[in-house]
Each structure stands twice: as structure tokens, then as C-alpha cells.
N, C-alpha and C positions, 0 to 999 in steps of 0.2 A: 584267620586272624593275621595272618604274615602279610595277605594284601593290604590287609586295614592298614597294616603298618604302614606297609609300601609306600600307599596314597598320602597317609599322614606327611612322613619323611619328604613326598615331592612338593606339597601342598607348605611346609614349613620351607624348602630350598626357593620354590618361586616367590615367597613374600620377600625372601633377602632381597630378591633383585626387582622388586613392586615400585611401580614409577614415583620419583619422591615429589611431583608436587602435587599434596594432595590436600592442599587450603589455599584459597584464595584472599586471607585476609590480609589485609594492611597493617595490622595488628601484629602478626605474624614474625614482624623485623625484631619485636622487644624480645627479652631475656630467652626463654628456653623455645621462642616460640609458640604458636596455637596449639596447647592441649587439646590432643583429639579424642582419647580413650574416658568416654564416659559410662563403662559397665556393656553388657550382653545386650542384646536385642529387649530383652524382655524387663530390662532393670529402668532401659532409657525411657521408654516408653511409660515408667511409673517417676519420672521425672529423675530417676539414678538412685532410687534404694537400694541399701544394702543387704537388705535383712529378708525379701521375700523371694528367698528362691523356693528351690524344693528339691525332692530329691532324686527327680533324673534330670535336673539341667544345673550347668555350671552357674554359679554366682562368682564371677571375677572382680569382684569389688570389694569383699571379705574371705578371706583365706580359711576361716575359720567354718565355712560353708563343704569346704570338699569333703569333712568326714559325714554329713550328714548324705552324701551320692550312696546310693543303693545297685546303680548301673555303671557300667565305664559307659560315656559320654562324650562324643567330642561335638564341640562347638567351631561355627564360622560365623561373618557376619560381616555387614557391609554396608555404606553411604552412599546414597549420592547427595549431594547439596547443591541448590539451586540460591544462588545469593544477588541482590539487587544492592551494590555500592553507590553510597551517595554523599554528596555535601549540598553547598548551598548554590552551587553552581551547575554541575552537571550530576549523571549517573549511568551503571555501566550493570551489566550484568555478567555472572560468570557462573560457573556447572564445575563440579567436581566430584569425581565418584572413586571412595576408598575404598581400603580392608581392611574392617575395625580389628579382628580379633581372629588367631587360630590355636584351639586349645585343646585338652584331653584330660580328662577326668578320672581316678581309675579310685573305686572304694576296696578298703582293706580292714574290715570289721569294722573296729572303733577307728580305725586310722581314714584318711584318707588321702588323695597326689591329685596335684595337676601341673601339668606343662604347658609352655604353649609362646606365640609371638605375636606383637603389635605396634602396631605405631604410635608410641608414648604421645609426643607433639610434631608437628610441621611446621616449615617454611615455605610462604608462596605468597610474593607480592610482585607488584611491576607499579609503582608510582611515577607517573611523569608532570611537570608544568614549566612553564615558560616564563623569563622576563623581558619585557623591552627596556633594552638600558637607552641614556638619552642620546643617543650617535643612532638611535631608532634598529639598532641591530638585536636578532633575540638571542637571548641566551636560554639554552631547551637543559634539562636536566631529568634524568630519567634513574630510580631506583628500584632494583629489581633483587631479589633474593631464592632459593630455591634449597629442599632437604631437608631433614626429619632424624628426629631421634627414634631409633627401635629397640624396642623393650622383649628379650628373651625373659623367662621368668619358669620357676619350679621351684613347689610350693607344696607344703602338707599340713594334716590337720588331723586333731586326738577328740574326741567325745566321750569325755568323764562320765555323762551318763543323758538319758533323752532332753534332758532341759539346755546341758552346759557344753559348748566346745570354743578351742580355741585353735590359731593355725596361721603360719607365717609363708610368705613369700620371698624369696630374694630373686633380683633383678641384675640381669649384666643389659646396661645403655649402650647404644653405639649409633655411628653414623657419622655424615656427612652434611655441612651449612654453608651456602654459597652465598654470599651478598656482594653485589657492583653498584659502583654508584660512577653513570656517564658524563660529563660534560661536555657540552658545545655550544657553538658561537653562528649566529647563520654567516657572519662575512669572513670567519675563517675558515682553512679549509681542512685544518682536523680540533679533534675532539682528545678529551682525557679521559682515561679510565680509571679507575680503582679497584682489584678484585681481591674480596678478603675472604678466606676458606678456613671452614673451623671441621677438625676431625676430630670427634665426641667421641668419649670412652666412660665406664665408669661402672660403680657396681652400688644396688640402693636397695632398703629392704623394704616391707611392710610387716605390721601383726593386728589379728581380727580377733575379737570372740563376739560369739553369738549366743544369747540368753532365751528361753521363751518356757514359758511356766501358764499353765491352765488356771484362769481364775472362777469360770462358770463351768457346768457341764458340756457346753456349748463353743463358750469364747477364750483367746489362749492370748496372752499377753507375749510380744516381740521385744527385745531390744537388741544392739549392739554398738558396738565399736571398734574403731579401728586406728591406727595410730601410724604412720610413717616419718620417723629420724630425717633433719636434714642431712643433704648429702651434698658431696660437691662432686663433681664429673671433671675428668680431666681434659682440656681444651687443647690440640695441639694447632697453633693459627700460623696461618699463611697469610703473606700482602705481594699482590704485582701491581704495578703502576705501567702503564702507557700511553702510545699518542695511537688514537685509531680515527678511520676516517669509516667511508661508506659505499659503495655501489649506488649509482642513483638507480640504477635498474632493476636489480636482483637487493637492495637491500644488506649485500653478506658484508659486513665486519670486517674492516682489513688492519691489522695489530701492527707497529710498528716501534719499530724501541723497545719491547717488553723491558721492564726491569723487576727483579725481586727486590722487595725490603725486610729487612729481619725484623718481626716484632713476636714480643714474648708470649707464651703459652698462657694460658691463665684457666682460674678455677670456675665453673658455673654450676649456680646452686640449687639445685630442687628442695625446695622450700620445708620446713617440717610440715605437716598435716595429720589434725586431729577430727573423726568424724564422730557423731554419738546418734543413733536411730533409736526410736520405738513406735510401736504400733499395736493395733490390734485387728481380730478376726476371727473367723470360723474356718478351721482345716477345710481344704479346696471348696471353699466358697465364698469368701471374699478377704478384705483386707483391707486398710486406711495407715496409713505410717506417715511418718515426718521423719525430718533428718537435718542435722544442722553441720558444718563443716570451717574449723577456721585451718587458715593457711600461714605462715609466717611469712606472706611475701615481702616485707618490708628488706627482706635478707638477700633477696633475687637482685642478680647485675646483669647488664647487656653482654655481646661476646664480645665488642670493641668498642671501646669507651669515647677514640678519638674517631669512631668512624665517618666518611662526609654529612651522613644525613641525620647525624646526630646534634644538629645546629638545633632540632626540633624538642623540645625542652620535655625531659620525659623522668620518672622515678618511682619508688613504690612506695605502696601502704601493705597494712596486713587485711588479706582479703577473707570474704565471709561468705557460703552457697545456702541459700534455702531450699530444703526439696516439703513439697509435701501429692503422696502419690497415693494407689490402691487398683487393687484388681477385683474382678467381681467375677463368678464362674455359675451361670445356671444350674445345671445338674451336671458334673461329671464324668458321672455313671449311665449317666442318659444313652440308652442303646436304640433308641426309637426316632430322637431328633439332632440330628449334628451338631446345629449349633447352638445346643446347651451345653455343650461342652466346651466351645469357644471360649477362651479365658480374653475377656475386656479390659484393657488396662485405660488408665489415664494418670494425666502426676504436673505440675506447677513446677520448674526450678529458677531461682533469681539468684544471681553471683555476681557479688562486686569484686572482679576480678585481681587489683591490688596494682594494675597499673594504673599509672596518673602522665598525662599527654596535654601539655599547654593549659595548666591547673583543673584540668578536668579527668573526675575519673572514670574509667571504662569499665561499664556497667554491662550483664549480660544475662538478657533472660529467656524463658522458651516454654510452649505449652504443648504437651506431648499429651499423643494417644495411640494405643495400640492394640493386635489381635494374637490372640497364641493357636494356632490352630494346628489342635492333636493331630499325629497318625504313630498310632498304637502307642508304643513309647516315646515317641520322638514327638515332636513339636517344630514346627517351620512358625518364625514370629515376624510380623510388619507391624512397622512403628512410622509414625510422621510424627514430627513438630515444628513448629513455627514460634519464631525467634527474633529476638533484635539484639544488635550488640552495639558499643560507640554512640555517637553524640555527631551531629553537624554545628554542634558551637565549637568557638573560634579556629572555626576551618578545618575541622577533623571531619573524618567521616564514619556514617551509620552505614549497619550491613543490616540489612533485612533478607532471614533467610529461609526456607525452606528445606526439609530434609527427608526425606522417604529412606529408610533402611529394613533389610531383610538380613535375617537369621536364622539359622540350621541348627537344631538341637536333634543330634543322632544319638542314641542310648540301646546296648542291647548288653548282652552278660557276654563276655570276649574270653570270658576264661575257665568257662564250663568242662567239666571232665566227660571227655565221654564215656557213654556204657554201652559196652555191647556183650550181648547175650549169646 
């Protein structure tokens, strides 16, 4: 058990230091940045439900799931994202591969724990374009951003009795948010910069319960819900101003002048959110849910109000998620053919995210499918989905993306007494 630990402890110290740019969206620059964390390998893949886990793999999307673990449990899981940006003029392709999620499970009768870390949202853009003013000289302007909020989180949960549990999470936020915004001129011979750094701090909770009651001999009725309080995160912001020029050779950045400017601290909001699921099915053999989620993003502000590239006319609505998903499992028990055991997922989700960008609003949606493939207790899960987010009207742009992620569900009994005779 002490190694188990060991690895855990290295495995939670390397995500601290996990490279932060891990989205490629242009989207990316507004309020808390691209929320990344959409549930387990095996949730996304049913379009983000909250309600079908089971009980040797973690549900990190409902708190109110760790009493129903049988096993201690630790979960990994991970992204790559292959994305095609576009407007109406050009397009660009980019690759990005994260670390959704590292967690631990541990059941305690009626009770149950989990701990674990992840990357709440990201930072990662690089926007450039040009003007010719009338003297025929261009003026190039390039915005680029970089950094992520990481969500530590420990969590428990009580089960009244087979039907009813409920189970809360609280959350310490933190990180680092880099935004520059360059200017230059081709006939002069330096540029301006802007660099604005925001150090994210903050603490935010969640609370789940999970419902499920037998209506045939056969078929067992799901619900839940899940509730998370706005929060505000403390912002501590930095601003430097300079004249930089450039290497025509090698390209490197030469800073001159640096100067700081004092601008004030400010609050940023992680939005209230309310979820409500229900579904139905046959214990380990299939399953159909839906899930509805609103956000109060109408509440959410940028991290600099007066930043350069904020000429770009931008604000929120209250945003809405549709999931509807299900899994299907041939035989279980099946000892003769593998893959009746194979748990099939598939799941629909659309989110109108609650940003609005030059009176359009930024829509986003994705068709997931996926494979749970047993070994013994544990489960290794692949999930793909295909997705579109953004609009190419009035000069914005669409991400068309692609996404392949793998998942590790490790379960074994960690706290066994032994006997010896």
C-alpha cells in the first residue's frame, strides 16, 4: 500500500508543474478562460452524465457517488485535441494533449472520500492581423495568452440507505494567467508591448445527491442533482509596458524600457451552477439518461476590463448544457467472449456557453462515443468526440475539433487485514 501511495504523491507533485498551455482556443482570452474538466473518461464519452457511474470507478461530477465505491479506486485520464480554426478568410490547425483528471477513491461503509487534482479551465491563444494604414505602412498586432486554473478538491459522501446519498466537494483554485497584447509598425523600428499576469487564488464548493429506486423487476429509475454556490477567486494582477524590437535572424525579443504599472486586484466569478439528471435501465446492462444544466453566467467578468484587445465587443448571458447519453453492456459476466463485456457508451451534448462576441453567441457542441474495457476490476476507457464551438460570422472564428482521450480506472481492496495462520 505505501508504494500505492508513493506513486499517487509523485503523480499529484508532477501535475503541479504540468505544462499550462493546454487549449488552443481563441475563446480562451474571455472570463475564467476554456473550461476543461468535463467528468471521467467514461462520463464524457456518455455526453457528461452524472448519475451512471458504478461502484468501482470514480464519478467526479457528483460527490454524492463516492459512497456508493465498494473499492479504493484511483482514477487518471487524459486529452489529446486535434482542432481546425477558422474564419472566413484563412485556417490553421493545432494539437493539444492534457491531463484531465488525477483522483482516489476510498469507501468507508455508508461513508465514502475522494481526493484528487485537475485543470478546472485554460489559457491558450496566439491571435495575429495586420492593417495598411494610408502612408501604405502595416501595422501587425499579435495577441497571445497562456495558463490555467487548477482545481485540488476533497470530497465525501453518506448513503442513507440503497436508494438515497448525498456528498459534497470543496475546492482550493489556483494558478497562473499571462495575456500580451504586441504592437508594431513595419516603418518603425520598435514595437509596444503590454503584459498583463493574473495570480488566481480562491476556494469553491459543490453538493450532489443521487436518487435511484427500482420500478419493474427488471428496470431501476436514476435521478440527480447537483448544485455549486457562486464563488469569486481572488485575482492578484500585474501590468508591464515596453518598447521591444526583434532579431531578424533568430526572431528573440529584445525588451527595452520595461516599465511596471500599478493596477488593482479584482474579483473573478465562477458562476452558480445547477444540474438535474434522470434516466433509466437494467443494472449492468444498459442505460439512457438525460441531463439539463443552467449556469448564471450573466455574473462572469473578464480579468481586465481596460485590456488592448478588448476593443472586441464581448459580455454574457446565462448559459444552458444539454446532455443526452447511455451505455449498453452485452453480458457482463460473460466468461467465454470478451467483448460482451465491453461497456459501449455513446451521448449528444449542446451548450450555449453564455459568452456573447460581436452580438453573437458562442455555441458549443459535440457527439461522443466510447469503450469501457474490463480487466478484472479495473477498466481502461477510450472516448472520441467530434465537436464544433464559435461561428465565422462577423469575423469570429469556428473551432472544429476532434478529441481521442484515455482513462485508467484502478480498483483493488488497499486496506485488507491480513491473516496469517
Amino acid at each position: 500500500m505505501t508504494k500505492k501511495i508513493i506513486v499517487i504523491i509523485g503523480l499529484l507533485t508532477s501535475f503541479i508543474g504540468f505544462a499550462q498551455e493546454n487549449t488552443s482556443s481563441p475563446y480562451s482570452f474571455y472570463g475564467l478562460g476554456d473550461v476543461k474538466f468535463r467528468g471521467t473518461e467514461d462520463a464524457k464519452a456518455m455526453g457528461g452524465l452524472s448519475f451512471a457511474g458504478d461502484s468501482i470507478s470514480l464519478n467526479l461530477l457528483n460527490p454524492a457517488s463516492y459512497s456508493n465505491l465498494r473499492l479504493t479506486t484511483f482514477g487518471v485520464g487524459g486529452t489529446s485535441t486535434f482542432s481546425k480554426l477558422s474564419n472566413t478568410e484563412s485556417e490553421e490547425n493545432a494539437k493539444r494533449t492534457t491531463l484531465d483528471y488525477i483522483s482516489v477513491g476510498v469507501p468507508m461503509g455508508k461513508f465514502g472520500a475522494a481526493f484528487g487534482l485537475m485543470p478546472y479551465s485554460s489559457i491558450g491563444y496566439k491571435i495575429s492581423s495586420s492593417i495598411t494604414e494610408s502612408d501604405d505602412a502595416e501595422r501587425n498586432n499579435t495577441f497571445k495568452g497562456i495558463g490555467n486554473i487548477n482545481r485540488l478538491f476533497i470530497g465525501t459522501a453518506y448513503s442513507f440507505n440503497e436508494n438515497i446519498s448525498v456528498g459534497a466537494d470543496i475546492h482550493y483554485n489556483f494558478g497562473s494567467i499571462e495575456n500580451i497584447a504586441i504592437e508594431s509598425i513595419s516603418n518603425v523600428q520598435y514595437g509596444t508591448r503590454e503584459k498583463n499576469t493574473s495570480t488566481i487564488s480562491g476556494i469553491s464548493v459543490s453538493f450532489g445527491a443521487l436518487y435511484n429506486k427500482k420500478i419493474t423487476e427488471k428496470l431501476k429509475l436514476y435521478s440527480s442533482i447537483t448544485y455549486n454556490p457562486e464563488v469569486k477567486l481572488n485575482s492578484a494582477n500585474e501590468r508591464n509596458i515596453a518598447t521591444v524590437t526583434y532579431s531578424s535572424i533568430t526572431g528573440t525579443e529584445y525588451v527595452i524600457n520595461p516599465r511596471d504599472i500599478e493596477v488593482p486586484d479584482s474579483k473573478l466569478v465562477i458562476p452558480s451552477k445547477l444540474s438535474i439528471g434522470a434516466g433509466i435501465g437494467e443494472t449492468n446492462k444498459w442505460l439512457i439518461g438525460t441531463e439539463i444544466t443552467f449556469q448564471n453566467s450573466s455574473n462572469q467578468n473578464n480579468r481586465f476590463t481596460d485590456f488592448t484587445s478588448t476593443s472586441v465587443s464581448s459580455s454574457y448571458e446565462n448559459s444552458q448544457k444539454y446532455i443526452i447519453g447511455g451505455y449498453y453492456i452485452p453480458k457482463f459476466d460473460s466468461y467465454s467472449n470478451y467483448f460482451n463485456k465491453i461497456v459501449y457508451r455513446a451521448g449528444f451534448r449542446y451548450e450555449k456557453t453564455g459568452l456573447i462576441i460581436q452580438n453573437e453567441s458562442i455555441n458549443d457542441y459535440g457527439m461522443n462515443f466510447g469503450l469501457g474495457l474490463p480487466i478484472g476490476y479495473s477498466k481502461i476507457n477510450i472516448g472520441v468526440e467530434f465537436g464544433k464551438k464559435g461561428t465565422t460570422s462577423n469575423g469570429l472564428i469556428e473551432e472544429n475539433y476532434f478529441n481521442l482521450s484515455i482513462g485508467l480506472s484502478l480498483s483493488d481492496k488497499w486496506f485488507r487485514k491480513r491473516k496469517i495462520d
